[in-house]
VOBA-1610 file (N, C-alpha, C; in pm, whole numbers, padded with zeros to 5 digits, always signed):
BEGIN
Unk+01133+00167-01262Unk+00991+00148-01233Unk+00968+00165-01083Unk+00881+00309-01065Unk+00857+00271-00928Unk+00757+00213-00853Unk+00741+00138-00763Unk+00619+00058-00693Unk+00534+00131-00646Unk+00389+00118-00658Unk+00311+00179-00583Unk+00238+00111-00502Unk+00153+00150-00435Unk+00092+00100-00307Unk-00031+00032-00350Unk-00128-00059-00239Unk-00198-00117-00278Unk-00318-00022-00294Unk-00326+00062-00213Unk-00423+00185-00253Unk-00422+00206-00399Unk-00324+00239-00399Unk-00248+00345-00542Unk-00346+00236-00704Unk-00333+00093-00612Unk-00348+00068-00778Unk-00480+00018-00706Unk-00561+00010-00635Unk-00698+00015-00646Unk-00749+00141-00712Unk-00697+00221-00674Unk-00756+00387-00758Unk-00694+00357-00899Unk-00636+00241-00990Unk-00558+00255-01093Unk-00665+00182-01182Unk-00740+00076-01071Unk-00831-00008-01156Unk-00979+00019-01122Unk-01027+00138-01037Unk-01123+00196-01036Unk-01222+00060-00971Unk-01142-00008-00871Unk-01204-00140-00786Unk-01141-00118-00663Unk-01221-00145-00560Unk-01176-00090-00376Unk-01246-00273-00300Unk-01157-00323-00274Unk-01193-00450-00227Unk-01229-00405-00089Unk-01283-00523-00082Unk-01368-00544+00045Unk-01275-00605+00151Unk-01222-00748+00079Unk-01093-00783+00167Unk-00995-00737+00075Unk-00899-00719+00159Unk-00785-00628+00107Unk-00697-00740+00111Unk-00719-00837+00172Unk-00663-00976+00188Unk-00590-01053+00053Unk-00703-01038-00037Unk-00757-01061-00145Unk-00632-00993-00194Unk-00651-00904-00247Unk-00600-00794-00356Unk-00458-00850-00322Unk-00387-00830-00152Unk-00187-00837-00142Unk-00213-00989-00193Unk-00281-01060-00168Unk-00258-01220-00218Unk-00242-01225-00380Unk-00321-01155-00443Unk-00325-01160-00571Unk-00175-01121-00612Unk-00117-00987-00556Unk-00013-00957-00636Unk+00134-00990-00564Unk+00112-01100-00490Unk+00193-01154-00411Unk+00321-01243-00488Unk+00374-01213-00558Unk+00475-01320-00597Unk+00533-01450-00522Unk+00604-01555-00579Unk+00605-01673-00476Unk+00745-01598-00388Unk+00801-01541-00468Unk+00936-01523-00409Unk+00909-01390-00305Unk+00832-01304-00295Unk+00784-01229-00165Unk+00702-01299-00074Unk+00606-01432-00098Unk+00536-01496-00019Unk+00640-01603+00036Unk+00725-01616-00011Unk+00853-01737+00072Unk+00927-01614+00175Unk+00958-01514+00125Unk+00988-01410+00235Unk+00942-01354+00340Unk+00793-01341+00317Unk+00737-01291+00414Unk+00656-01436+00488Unk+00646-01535+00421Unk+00553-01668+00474Unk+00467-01660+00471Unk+00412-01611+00379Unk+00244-01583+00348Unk+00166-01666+00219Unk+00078-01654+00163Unk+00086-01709+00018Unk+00082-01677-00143Unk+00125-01703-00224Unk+00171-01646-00332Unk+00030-01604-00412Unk+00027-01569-00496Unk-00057-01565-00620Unk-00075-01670-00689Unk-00067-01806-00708Unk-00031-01902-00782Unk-00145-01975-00777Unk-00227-01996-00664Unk-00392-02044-00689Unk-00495-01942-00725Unk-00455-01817-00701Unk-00566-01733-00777Unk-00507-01684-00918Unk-00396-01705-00923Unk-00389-01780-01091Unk-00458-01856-01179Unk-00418-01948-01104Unk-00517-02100-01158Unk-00673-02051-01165Unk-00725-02005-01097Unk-00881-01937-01072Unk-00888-01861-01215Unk-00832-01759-01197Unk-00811-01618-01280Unk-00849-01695-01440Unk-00724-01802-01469Unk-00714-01842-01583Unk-00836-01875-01641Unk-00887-01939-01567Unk-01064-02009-01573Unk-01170-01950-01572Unk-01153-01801-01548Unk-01239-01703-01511Unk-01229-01588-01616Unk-01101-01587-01682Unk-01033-01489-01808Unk-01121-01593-01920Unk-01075-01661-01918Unk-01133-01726-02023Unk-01318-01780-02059Unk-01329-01790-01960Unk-01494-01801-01919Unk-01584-01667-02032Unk-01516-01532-01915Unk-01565-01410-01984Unk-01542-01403-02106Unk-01430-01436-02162Unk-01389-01366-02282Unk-01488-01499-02424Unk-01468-01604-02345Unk-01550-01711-02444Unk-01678-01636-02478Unk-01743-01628-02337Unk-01924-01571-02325Unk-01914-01455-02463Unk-01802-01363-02417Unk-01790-01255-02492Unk-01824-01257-02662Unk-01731-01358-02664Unk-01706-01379-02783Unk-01831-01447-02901Unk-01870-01569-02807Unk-02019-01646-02818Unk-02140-01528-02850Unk-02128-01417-02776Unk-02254-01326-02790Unk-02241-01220-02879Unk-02121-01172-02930Unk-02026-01104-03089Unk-02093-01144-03194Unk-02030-01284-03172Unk-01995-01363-03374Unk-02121-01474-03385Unk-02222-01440-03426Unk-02294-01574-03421Unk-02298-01661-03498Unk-02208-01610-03635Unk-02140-01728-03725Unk-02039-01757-03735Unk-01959-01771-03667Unk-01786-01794-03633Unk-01779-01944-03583Unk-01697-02045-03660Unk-01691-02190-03598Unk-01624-02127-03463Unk-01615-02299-03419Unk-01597-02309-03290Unk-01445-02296-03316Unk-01367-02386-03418Unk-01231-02373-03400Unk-01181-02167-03447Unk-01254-02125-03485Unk-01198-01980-03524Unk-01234-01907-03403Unk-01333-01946-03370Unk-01356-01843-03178Unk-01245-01931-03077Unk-01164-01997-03095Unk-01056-02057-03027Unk-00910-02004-03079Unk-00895-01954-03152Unk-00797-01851-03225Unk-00838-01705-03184Unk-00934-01686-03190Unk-00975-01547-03177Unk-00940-01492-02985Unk-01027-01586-02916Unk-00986-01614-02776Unk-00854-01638-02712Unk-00776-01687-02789Unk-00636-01728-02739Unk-00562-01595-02778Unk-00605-01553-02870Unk-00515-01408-02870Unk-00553-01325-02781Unk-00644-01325-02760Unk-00700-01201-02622Unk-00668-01287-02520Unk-00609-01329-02460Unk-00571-01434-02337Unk-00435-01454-02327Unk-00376-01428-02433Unk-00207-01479-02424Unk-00127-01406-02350Unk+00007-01403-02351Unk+00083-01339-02237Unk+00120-01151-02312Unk+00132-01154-02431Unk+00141-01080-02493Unk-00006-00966-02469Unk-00137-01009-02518Unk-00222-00917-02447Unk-00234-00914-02279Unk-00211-01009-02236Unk-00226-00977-02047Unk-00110-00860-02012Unk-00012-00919-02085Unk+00082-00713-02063Unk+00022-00618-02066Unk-00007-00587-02187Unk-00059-00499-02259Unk-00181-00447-02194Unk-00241-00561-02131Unk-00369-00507-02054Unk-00306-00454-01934Unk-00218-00528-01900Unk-00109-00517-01705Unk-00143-00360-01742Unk-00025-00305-01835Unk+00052-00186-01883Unk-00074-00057-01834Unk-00173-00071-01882Unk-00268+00014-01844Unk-00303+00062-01731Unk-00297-00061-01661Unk-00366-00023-01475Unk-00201-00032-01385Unk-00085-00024-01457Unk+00052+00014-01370Unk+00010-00103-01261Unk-00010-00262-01340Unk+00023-00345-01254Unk+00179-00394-01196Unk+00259-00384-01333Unk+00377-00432-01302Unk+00445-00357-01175Unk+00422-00178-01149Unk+00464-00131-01043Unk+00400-00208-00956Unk+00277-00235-00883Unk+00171-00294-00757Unk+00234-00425-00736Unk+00307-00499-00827Unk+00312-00609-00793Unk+00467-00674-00645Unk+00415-00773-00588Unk+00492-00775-00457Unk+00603-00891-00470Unk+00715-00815-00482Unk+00788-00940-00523Unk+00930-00891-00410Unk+00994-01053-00416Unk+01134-01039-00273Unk+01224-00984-00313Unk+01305-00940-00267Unk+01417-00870-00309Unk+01555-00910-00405Unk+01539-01098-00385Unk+01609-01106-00477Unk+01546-01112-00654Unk+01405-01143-00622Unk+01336-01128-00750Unk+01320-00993-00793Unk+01310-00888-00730Unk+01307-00752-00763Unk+01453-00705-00811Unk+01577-00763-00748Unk+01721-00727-00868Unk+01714-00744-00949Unk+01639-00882-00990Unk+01668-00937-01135Unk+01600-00884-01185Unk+01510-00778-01220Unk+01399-00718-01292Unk+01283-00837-01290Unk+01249-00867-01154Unk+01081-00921-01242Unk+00952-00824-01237Unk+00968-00698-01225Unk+00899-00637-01270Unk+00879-00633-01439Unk+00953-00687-01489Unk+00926-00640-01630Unk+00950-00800-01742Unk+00869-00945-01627Unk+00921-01029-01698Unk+00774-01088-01704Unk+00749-01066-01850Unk+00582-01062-01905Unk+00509-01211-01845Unk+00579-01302-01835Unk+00468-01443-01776Unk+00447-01372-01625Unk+00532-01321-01519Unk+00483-01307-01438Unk+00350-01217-01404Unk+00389-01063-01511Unk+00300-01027-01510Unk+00159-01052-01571Unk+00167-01120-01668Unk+00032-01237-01674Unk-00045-01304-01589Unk+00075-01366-01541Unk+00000-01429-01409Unk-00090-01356-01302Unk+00017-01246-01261Unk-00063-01148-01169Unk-00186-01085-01232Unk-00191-01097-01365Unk-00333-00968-01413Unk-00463-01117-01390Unk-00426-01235-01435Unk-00501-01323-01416Unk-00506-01356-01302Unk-00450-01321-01154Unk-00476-01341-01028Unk-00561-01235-00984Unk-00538-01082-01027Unk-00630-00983-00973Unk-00764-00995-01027Unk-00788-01047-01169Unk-00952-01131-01190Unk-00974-01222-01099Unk-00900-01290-01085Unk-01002-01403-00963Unk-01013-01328-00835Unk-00920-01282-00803Unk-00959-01183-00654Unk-01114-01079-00681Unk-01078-01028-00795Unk-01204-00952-00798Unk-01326-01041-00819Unk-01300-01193-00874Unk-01415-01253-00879Unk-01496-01255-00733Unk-01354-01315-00652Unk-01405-01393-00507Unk-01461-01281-00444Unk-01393-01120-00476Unk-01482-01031-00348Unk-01611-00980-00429Unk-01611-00978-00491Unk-01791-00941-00578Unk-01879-01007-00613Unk-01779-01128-00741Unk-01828-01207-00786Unk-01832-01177-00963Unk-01910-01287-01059Unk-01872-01255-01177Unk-01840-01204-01222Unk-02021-01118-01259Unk-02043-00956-01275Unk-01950-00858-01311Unk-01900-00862-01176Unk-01811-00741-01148Unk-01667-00753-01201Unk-01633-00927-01182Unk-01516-00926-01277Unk-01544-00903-01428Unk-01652-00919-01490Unk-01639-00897-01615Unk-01694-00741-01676Unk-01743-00663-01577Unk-01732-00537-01593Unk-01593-00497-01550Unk-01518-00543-01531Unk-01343-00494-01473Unk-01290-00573-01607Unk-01305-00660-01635Unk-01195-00692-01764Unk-01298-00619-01912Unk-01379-00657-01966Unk-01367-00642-02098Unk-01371-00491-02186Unk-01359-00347-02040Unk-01280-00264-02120Unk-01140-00272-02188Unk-01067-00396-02116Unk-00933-00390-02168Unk-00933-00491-02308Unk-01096-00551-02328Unk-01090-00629-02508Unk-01122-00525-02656Unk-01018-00551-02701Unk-00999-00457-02820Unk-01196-00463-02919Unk-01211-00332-02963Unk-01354-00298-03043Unk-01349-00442-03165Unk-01252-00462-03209Unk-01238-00589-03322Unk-01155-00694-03301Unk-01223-00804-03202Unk-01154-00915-03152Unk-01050-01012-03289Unk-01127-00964-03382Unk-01065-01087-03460Unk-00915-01013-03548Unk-00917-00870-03575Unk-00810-00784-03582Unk-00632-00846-03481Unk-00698-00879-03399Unk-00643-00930-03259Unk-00517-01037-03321Unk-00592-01143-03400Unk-00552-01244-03420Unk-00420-01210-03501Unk-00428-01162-03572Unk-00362-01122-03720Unk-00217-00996-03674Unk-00243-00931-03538Unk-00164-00788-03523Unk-00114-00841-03390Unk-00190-00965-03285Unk-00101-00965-03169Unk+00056-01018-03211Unk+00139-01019-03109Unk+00285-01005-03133Unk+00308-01128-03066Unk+00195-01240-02975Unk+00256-01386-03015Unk+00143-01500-03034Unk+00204-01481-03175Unk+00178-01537-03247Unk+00291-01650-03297Unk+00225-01787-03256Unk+00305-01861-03226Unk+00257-02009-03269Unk+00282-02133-03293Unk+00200-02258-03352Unk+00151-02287-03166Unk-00002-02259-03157Unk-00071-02346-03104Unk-00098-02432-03141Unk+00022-02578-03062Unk+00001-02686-03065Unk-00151-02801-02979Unk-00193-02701-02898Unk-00302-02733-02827Unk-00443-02687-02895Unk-00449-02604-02998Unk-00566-02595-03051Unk-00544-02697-03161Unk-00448-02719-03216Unk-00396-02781-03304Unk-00485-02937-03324Unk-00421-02961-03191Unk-00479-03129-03145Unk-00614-03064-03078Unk-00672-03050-03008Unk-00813-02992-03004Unk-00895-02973-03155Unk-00868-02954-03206Unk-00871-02910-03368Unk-00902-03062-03467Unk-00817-03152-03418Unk-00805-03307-03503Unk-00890-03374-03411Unk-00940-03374-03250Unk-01009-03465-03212Unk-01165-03436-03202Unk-01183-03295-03239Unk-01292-03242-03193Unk-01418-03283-03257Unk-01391-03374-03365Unk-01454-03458-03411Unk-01561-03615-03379Unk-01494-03629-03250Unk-01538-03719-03189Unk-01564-03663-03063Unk-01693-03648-03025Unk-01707-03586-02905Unk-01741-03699-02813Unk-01694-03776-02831Unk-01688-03904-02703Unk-01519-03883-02607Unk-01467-03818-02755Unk-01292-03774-02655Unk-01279-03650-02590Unk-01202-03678-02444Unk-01172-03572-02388Unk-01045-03512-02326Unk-01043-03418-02406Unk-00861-03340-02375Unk-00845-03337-02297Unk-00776-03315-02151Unk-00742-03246-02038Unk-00592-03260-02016Unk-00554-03118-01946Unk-00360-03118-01909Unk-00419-03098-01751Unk-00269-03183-01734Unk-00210-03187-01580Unk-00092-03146-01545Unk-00086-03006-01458Unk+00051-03020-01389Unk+00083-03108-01291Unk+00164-03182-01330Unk+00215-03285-01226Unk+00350-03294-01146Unk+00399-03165-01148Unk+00554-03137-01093Unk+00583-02995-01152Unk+00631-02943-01040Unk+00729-02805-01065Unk+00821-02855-00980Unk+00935-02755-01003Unk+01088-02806-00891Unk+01126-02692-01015Unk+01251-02655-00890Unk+01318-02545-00890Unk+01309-02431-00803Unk+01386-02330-00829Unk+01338-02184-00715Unk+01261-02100-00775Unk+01170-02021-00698Unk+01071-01900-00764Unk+01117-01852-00871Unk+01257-01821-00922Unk+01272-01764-01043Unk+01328-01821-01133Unk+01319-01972-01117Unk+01382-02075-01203Unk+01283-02171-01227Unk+01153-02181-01181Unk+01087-02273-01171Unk+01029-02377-01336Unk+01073-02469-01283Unk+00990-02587-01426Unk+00898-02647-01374Unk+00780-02672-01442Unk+00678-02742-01420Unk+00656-02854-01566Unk+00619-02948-01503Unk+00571-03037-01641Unk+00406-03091-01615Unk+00408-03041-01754Unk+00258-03111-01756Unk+00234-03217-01829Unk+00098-03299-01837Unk+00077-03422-01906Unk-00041-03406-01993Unk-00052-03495-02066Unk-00167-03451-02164Unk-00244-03580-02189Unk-00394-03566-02134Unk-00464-03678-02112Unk-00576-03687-02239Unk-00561-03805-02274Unk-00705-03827-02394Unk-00804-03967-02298Unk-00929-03879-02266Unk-00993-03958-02133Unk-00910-03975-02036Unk-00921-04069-01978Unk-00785-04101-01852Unk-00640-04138-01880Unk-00637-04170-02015Unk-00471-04194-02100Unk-00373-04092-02135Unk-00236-04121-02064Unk-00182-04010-02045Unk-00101-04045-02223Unk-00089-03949-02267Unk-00042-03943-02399Unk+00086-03881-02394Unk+00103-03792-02347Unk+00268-03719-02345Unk+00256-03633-02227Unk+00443-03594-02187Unk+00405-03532-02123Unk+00444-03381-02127Unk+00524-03297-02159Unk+00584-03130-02154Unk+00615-03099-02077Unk+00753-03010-02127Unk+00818-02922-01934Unk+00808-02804-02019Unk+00829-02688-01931Unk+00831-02523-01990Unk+00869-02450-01831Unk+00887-02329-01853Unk+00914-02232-01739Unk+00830-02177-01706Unk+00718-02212-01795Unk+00531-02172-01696Unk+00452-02310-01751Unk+00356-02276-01656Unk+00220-02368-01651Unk+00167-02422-01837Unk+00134-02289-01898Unk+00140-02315-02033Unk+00205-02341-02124Unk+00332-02313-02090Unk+00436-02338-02156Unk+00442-02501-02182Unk+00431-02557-02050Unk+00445-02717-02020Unk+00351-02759-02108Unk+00225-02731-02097Unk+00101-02805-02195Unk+00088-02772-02339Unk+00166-02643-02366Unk+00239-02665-02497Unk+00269-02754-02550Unk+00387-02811-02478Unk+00522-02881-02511Unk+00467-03035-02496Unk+00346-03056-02417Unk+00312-03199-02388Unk+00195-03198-02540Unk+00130-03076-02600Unk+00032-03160-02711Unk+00129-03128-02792Unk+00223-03042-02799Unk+00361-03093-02904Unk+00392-03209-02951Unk+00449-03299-02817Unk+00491-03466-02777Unk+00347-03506-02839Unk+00232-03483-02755Unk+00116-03620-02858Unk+00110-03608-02975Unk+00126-03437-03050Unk+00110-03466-03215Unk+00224-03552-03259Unk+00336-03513-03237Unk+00424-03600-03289Unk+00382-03733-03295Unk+00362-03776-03155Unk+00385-03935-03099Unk+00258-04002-03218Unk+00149-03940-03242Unk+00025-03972-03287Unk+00019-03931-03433Unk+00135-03842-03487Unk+00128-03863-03628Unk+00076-03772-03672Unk+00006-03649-03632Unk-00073-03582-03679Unk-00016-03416-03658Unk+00085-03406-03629Unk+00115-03263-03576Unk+00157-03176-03751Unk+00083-03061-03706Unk-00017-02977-03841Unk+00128-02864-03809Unk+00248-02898-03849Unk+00376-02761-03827Unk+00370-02619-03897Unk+00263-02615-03971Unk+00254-02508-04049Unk+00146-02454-03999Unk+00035-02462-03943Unk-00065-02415-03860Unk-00036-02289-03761Unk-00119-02181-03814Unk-00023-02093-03705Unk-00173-02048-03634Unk-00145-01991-03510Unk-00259-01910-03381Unk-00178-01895-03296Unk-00265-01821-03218Unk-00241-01725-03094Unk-00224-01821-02948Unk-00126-01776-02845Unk-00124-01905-02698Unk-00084-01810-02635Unk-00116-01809-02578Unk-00005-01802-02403Unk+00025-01846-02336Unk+00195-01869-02353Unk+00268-01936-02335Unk+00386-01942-02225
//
């Protein structure tokens, strides 16, 4: 795989930033931003995630106008998972653009799909911050398939979302409120664990480790179904994980 330049893949995604700042931050890996001392991609991650999902909800909301809420949460998680964020990467030759250190570039992380997830969900928030919405969601939803719900049934992970799962059993009481916390990573850029916690109101219920962000909040509404009695093992949907 060869790398191309930051030019190269602005002409790839038919978007020319304003700060260019923006764009090397986005595809900055932690392990090229510990090298060079700059900063990683890892908060316009966090952005991205919130901003992927935003669009694709709206999207979805203005589609299906008879679709429950728990089936537009299946439908959404497949267009969001790590499996379509490749697939979308694959198109605009993100995995070449992306900036990673040299010992992360031996090991092949060009071709190790959470990262490149991460990065396609960091170059949405960059494009959010230099335009704004708009413009990010005229940049993503050529890459959402003509039949979102096709999606569900043909993506390739397909996997027990344990988080819609429990979203799914409480959503009944809308006085309760889900929220995950990362509360620790440790390790090196290409080893990294993070654990997250899984809050019902301010009560921490369990907590999850994984080798990404989602992975962890997986593994923590895993721990509450269990702990709480209610975990649905035969339930299958779409995550990214």
């Amino acid at each position: 795989m060869t790398p191309i330049t930051l030019t190269e893949f602005e002409e790839k995604i038919g978007y020319t930033f304003k700060n260019k700042k923006l764009l090397e931050n986005a595809l900055s890996h932690s392990s090229y931003a510990n090298e060079k001392s700059t900063r990683s991609n890892e908060r316009l991650e966090f952005l991205g995630d919130s901003v992927l999902s935003l669009i694709v909800s709206e999207e979805l909301f203005k589609r299906y106008k008879g679709i429950t809420e728990g089936d537009l949460s299946k439908i959404r998680a497949a267009l969001v998972c790590e499996s379509s964020l490749n697939d979308f990467a694959a198109k605009i030759s993100l995995p070449e653009a992306m900036l990673l250190g040299i010992g992360e570039e031996r090991r092949g992380g060009r071709g190790k799909p959470s990262m490149i997830a991460d990065a396609f969900e960091a170059v949405l928030a960059a494009i959010y911050l230099d335009a704004g919405f708009e413009t990010a969601k005229k940049y993503l939803l050529p890459f959402l398939p003509k039949d979102p719900e096709k999606a569900v049934l043909t993506n390739s992970c397909i996997k027990t979302d344990y988080k819609t799962i429990f979203q799914e059993i409480i959503q009944g009481n809308r006085e309760e409120r889900i929220t995950y916390h990362i509360v620790s990573e440790e390790g090196p850029p290409h080893n990294r664990i993070f654990k997250a916690e899984i809050r019902l109101n301010s009560n921490v219920l369990a907590t999850g480790e994984g080798r990404s962000k989602k992975s962890a909040e997986q593994e923590a509404a895993k721990e509450a179904l269990k702990l709480t009695g209610t975990q649905k093992s035969t339930q299958k949907s779409e995550i990214r994980g």
